[in-house]
N, C-alpha and C positions, 0 to 999 in steps of 0.2 A: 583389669590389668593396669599397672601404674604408667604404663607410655611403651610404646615400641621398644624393644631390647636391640631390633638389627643386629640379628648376630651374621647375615648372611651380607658381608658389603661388600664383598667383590665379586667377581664372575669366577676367579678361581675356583674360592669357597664353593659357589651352587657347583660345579662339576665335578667336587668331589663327590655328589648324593649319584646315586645310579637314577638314569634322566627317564625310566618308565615308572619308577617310585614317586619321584616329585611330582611329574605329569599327573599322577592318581590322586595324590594329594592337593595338587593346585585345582585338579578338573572338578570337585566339591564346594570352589567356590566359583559358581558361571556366572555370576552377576560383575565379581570383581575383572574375573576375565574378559566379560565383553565391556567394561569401562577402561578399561587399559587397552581392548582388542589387540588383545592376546590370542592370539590362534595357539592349541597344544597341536601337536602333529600327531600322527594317529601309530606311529612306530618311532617315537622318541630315540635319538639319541645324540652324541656329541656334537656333532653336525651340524644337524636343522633343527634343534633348539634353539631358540633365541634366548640366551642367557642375558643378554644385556638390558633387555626389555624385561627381564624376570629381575631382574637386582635395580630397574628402576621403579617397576611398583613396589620393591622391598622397602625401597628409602622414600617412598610418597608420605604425605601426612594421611592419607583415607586408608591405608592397610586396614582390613576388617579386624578386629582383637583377637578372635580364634583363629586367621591364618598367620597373622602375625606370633600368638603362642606355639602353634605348632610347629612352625619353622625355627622359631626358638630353643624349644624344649629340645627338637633332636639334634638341635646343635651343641646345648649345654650336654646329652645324656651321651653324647659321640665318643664316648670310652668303655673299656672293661666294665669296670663298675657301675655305670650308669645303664648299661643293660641290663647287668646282676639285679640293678635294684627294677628294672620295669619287671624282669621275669617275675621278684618277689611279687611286686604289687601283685601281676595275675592271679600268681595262687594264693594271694589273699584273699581275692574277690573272685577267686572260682573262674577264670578267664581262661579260655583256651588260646594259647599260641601255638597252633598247630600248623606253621608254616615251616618251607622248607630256609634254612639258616648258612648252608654251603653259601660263599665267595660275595659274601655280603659285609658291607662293613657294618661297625655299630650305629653310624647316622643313618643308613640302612634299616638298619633291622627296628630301629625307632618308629622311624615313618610305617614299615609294614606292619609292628601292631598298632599303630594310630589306624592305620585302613582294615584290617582285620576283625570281621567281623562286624563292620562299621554299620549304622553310628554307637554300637555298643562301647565303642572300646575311645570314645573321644575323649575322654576325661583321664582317661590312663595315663597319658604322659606328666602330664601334670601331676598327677596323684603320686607317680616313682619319678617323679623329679623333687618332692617332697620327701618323701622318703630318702634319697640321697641328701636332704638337707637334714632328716636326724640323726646322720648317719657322721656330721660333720663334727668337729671341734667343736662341743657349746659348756658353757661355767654356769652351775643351775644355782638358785636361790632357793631356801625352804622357808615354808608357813603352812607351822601344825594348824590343828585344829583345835578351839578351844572348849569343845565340848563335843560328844560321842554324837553323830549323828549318820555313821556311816549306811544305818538301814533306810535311810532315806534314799540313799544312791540309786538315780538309775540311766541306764544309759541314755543318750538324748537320742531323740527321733529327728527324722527327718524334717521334721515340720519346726520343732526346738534349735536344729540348728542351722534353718534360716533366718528362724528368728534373731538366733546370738548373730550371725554373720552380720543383718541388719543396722542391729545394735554397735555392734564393734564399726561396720562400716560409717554409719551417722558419728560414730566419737572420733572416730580420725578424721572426716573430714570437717568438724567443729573444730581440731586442731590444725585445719589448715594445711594438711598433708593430700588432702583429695580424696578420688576415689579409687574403685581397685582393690577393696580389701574381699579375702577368703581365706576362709577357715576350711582344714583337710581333718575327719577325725581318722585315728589309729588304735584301737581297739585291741588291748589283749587280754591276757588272763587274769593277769595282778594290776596292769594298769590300763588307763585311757589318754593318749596323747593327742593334744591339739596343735597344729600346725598352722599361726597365724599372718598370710602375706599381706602387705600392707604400703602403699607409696611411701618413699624415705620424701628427705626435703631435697627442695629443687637443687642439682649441682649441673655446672657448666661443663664444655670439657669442649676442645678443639678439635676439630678434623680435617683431614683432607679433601675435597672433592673431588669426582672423575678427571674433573680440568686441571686439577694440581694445586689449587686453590683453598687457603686455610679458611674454615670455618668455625663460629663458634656454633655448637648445641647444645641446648637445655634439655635437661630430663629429668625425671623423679626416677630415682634408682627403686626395685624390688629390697624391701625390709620383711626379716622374717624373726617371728618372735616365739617360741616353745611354749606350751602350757602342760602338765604331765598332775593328773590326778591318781593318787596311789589307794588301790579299792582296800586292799587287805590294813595298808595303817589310817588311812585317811587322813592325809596330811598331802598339800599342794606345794607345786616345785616350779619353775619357771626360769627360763632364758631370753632376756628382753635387751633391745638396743638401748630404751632409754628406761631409767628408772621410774618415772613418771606415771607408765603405764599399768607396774604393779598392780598400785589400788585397783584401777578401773576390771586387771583380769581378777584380781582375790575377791572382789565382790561378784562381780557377773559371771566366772565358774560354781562359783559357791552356790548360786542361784539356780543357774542351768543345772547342776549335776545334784546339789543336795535340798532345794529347795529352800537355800542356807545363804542371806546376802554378806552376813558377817560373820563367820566362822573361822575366819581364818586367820590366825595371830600375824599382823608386822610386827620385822624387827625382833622374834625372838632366836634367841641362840640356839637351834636345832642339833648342831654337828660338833660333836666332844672329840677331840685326839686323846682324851684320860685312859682311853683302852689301851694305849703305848706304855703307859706306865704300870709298871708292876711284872710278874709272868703273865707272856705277851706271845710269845715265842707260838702255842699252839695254836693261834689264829691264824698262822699261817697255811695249816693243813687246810686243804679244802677240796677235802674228797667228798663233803656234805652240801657240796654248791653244785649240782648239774651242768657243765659245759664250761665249768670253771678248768683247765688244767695246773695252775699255776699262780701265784702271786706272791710278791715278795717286796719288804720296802728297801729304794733306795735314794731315799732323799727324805732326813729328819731338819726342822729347824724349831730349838726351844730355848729357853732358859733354864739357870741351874741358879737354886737359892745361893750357891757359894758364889757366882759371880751375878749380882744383880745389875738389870740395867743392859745387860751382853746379851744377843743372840749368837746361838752357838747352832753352827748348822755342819752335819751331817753326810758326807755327798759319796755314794759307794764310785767304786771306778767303774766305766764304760764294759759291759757287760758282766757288770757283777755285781752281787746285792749285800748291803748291810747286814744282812743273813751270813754270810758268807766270813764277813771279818768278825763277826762279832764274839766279843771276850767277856760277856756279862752274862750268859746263858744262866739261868731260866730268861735272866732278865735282858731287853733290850738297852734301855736306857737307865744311866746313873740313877742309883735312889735318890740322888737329891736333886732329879729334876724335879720344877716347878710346874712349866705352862708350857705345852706342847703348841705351838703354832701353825705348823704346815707339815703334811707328810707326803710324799710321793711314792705310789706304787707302780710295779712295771708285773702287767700278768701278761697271762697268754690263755687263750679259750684250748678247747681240745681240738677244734676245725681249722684252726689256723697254725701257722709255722712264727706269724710276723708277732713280736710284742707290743703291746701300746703302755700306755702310762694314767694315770689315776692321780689327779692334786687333789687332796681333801684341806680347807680353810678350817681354822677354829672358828665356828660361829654360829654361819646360815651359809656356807660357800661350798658348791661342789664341782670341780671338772674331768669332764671327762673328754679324754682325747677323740673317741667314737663312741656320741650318740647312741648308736645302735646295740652298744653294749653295755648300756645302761642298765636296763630291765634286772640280768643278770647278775653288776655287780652290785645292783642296790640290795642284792638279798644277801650279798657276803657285806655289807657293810652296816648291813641291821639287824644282822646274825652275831656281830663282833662289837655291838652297843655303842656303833659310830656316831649311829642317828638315834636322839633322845625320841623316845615315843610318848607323849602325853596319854596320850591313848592305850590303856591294855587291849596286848595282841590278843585277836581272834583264833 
């Protein structure tokens, strides 16, 4: 882990968790508790907890790494959603949560599958606290492949990706960032997602102490970096803080998944807006995309050979699409556009009520508002020849 996260820094905070859940969780580390001598009480509750002596080993320097993540994790996962995502993890990995869920909050219900079935399920939180993180706002880069080697693919073992963990952990801390790195794999049908944590660089930041007293702290913040291998085009995609670290993943996926350390083109222009131009209009049906309900553009910005030098942008009004006003049917865009630059789409899945949004770059640039709805709309977007395939499809 890249340093203490402390998310639990006051006594309030610990009392919101139910005090016979934390007691099960803290009572798994007896070593740390008899170094603090910490006594847990044998019928926890408001009372005769000692919180203050539990929020002062929170903020020690010697927190073990694994109590200190666990207490973390179900503090970051203390919402809706961040259960939604442990419950997926389980049925990923075939995990039973067969606990009872009544008058429990969600930092609650964290910690009980953290103990659940325990020590099976110690890695869980972590794993769907990853999961919430593909689940976030990320901007992906593309790099085809420069030559068909996709029967090489195969999935990494266990043993392969301690290896890559290894590997990635020695390059970051050559860069000076320390240690702490782990890699999460995610595994699906059309693709394989890496999930890489990693120490940012040291930042300060001030605090209060118990006594009222400003401090400074030093920490390495949590860095997380996307890797997404596409089995069916074979072509690599990635979401990185710094650019730098490209090379180091194009080569060393390429290696771990295709046995391939160069296969993967930098720099080239993967993703065309040319599908805008011309009759356009029937891509937006997309009764051929499973769990697709909806999508429609509302936000063009191009050039028109008649004004050169001008970008000319596009912008539908607040719940309503370009679809909707448009006077050019078949066609979307003047015939004398040029060079489509950026297009934003607003869909909707069929499980959901809420719309998100979809920025495609002219270039190698792709965003999507949720990660986890990726999978999905990369197949309406390389169904509609968004994404240049070097590779004939299989």
């Amino acid at each position: 882990m890249p340093g203490p996260r402390k998310c639990f820094l006051t006594v309030k905070a610990l009392q919101r968790l139910e005090p016979q859940l934390l007691c099960a969780v803290l009572a798994k580390f007896p070593e740390v508790m008899r170094t603090h001598r910490l006594a847990l009480p044998a019928q926890p509750d408001l009372i005769n907890l000692d919180y203050e002596a539990i929020q002062t080993m929170c903020l020690c320097g010697d927190l073990p790494v694994e109590l200190d993540d666990v207490l973390s994790y179900v503090s970051m996962l203390d919402t809706t959603s961040g259960w939604e995502r442990i419950q997926e993890e389980a049925r990923a990995q075939s995990r039973r949560l067969d606990f009872p869920t009544a008058g429990r909050t969600h930092a609650d219900l964290a910690m009980q599958a953290w103990l659940h079935d325990w020590p099976r399920n110690k890695t869980l939180l972590e794993e769907s606290y990853a999961r919430v993180k593909i689940h976030a706002r990320s901007s992906y880069v593309y790099f085809p492949a420069v030559r068909d080697v996709r029967s090489r693919y195969h999935t990494p073992t266990a043993s392969v990706m301690q290896t890559l963990q290894e590997e990635l952990s020695a390059y970051f801390i050559a860069e000076q960032l320390g240690k702490g790195t782990h890699v999460i794999k995610f595994d699906f049908e059309q693709e394989i997602w890496f999930l890489i944590r990693y120490p940012g660089q040291l930042k300060r930041q001030m605090e209060i102490d118990p006594e009222g007293e400003p401090n400074s702290r030093t920490f390495k913040p949590e860095e997380y970096d996307a890797v997404v291998y596409h089995k069916h085009y074979g072509d690599l995609r990635m979401n990185t803080n710094r650019v730098r670290d490209r090379t180091k993943y194009r080569i060393l996926f390429g290696h771990v998944l295709l046995n391939s350390a160069n296969v993967f083109v930098p720099h080239a222009h993967v993703i065309t807006l040319e599908p805008l131009k011309g009759r356009c209009l029937a891509m937006f049906h997309c009764a051929d995309i499973p769990g697709l309900a909806e999508i429609m553009p509302v936000e063009l910005a191009f050039q028109d050979i008649q004004e050169p030098g001008r970008e000319i942008i596009w912008r539908a009004e607040a719940g309503s699409s370009l679809l909707s006003s448009n006077r050019l049917a078949p066609y979307l865009l003047p015939d004398t556009t040029d060079t489509v630059h950026r297009a934003i789409f607003r869909y909707r899945l069929h499980d959901r009520q809420k719309a998100e949004t979809l920025t495609v770059h002219q270039g190698c640039t792709m965003t999507y508002e949720r990660d986890g709805d990726s999978v999905l709309l990369e197949e309406w977007l390389r169904s509609r020849n968004f994404v240049n395939h070097r590779l004939a499809v299989k």
